[in-house]
N, C-alpha and C positions, 0 to 999 in steps of 0.2 A: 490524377495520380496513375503512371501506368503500372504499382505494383501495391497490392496489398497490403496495408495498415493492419498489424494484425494483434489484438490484447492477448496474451497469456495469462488469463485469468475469467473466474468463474464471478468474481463479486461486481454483484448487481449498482453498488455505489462509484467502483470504476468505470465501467459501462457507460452508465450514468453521465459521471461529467464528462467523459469522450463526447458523449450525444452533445449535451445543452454546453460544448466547445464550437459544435459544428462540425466533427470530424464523419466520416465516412470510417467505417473499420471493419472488421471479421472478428467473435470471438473464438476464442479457441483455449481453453484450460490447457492447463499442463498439467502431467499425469501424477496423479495423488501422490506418487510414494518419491515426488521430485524431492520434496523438500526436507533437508533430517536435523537435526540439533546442532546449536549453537559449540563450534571446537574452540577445546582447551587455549587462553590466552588469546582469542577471539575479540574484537572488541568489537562493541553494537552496531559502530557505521561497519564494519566490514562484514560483519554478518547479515546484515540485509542486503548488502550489494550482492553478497557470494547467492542468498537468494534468488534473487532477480536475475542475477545474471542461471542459473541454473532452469528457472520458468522459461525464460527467453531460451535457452540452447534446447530443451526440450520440446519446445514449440516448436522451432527452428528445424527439426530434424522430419517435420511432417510435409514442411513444404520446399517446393523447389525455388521460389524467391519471394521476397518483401521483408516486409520492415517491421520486428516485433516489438512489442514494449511486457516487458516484464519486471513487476514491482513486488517488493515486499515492504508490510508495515509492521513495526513492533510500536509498543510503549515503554519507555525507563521513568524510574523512580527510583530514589538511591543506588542502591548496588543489584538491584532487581531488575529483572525484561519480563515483559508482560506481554506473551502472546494471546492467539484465541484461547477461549476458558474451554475448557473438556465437556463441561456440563453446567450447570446452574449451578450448583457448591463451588466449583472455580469461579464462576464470575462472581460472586456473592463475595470471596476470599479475595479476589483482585478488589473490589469495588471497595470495601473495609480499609484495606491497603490504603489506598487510592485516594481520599477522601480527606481532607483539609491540605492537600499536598499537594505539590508542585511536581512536573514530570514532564520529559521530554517523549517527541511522537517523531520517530525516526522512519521515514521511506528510503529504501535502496529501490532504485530507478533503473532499469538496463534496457537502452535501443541495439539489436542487432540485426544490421542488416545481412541481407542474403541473396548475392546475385540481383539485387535490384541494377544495377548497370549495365546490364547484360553478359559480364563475367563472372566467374566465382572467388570473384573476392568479398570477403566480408570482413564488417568494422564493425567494432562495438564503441558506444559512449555509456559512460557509465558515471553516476551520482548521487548524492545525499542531500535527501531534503529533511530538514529539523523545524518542531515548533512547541515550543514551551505554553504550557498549559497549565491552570488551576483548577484544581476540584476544590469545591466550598465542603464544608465539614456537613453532609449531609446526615440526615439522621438513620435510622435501623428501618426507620417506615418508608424511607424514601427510597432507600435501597432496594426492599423486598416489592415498590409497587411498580418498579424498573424490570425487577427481576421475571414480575408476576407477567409485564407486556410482552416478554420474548423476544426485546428488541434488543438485548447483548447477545445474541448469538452470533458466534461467526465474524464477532469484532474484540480486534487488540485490546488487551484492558478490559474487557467488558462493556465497553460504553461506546455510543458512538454520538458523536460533538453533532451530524444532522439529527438526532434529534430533538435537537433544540429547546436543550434544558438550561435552566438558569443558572444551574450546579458549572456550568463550564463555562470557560473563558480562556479566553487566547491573552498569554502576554506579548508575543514576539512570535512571526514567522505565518504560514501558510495554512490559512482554513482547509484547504482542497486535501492541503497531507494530511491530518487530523482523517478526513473522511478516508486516504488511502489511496490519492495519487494528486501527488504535488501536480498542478495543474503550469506555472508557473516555471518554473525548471525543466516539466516535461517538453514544453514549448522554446524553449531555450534550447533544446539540445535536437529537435522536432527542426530546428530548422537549420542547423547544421546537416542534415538530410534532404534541406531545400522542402518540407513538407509543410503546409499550412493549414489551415481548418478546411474541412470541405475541398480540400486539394488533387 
């Protein structure tokens, strides 16, 4: 690849499947106060793309060329979106929610490129990855001994499906989005850039 792969983002689960994809990449976060609340008549898919697309432009603005990927994940459940919990009493309050119930796991995806052709043109691709999920009706002890490991922090809903609880189950759609980047779509759209694993 003669231009940098570059992730706008700090979580280690993204990372992650880039690596055990095979890809080559640069991280690079995007600056904390990128991201701000869901606008009025907003709907979930366009809220997360307006995310991602926003990771991505502000990544974007640090280098002189490559190819960024910037994602965002929520969780829905009825008329509710479930981002990260604030603290343990939000994950606790999500996880209650959450529980005998069905819910969708929404990624907004955005590739922008940057002068990777050697002009300053830039293209963006941009889309939605979705996967319907069950939470089993777990009990008050199961919740608090999730809560006790520290491993909802910093994840949509509070839970996160790698940890490979029996409580979870995919009806339809992409493990990789559940963890927080459609692996599947990414590569789809990864090669309308001509880019491949290890490229």
């Amino acid at each position: 690849m003669k231009f940098p792969l570059i992730l706008a983002s700090q979580s280690p689960r993204r990372r992650q499947l880039l690596i055990d994809a095979g890809f080559t990449f640069i991280v690079h976060a995007a600056d904390s106060d990128v991201e701000d609340h869901r606008r009025t008549d907003e709907t979930p898919e366009h809220y997360v793309e307006r995310l991602a697309v926003q990771k991505a432009d502000n990544v974007a603005l640090k280098y002189e060329r490559g190819l960024i990927i910037g994602c965002d994940t929520i969780v829905c459940c009825g008329d509710r979106i479930l981002e990260k919990p604030a603290d343990r009493d939000d994950a606790r309050q999500m996880l209650h929610f959450l529980r005998g119930r069905i819910q969708i796991v929404l990624s907004g995806l955005c590739l922008l490129s940057k002068n990777i052709s050697g002009d300053d043109i830039t293209a963006m691709k941009l889309g939605t990855d979705r996967t319907t999920l069950l939470m089993q009706p777990i009990t008050d002890l199961e919740i608090e001994e999730y809560l006790a490991s520290g491993l909802w922090f910093g994840k949509s809903g509070g839970f996160g499906y790698q940890d490979r609880h029996d409580w979870l189950s995919i009806i339809e759609g992409s493990e990789s989005n559940i963890v927080g980047l459609p692996m599947e779509l990414l590569n789809r759209m990864l090669k309308l850039f001509e880019v491949c694993p290890a490229g």
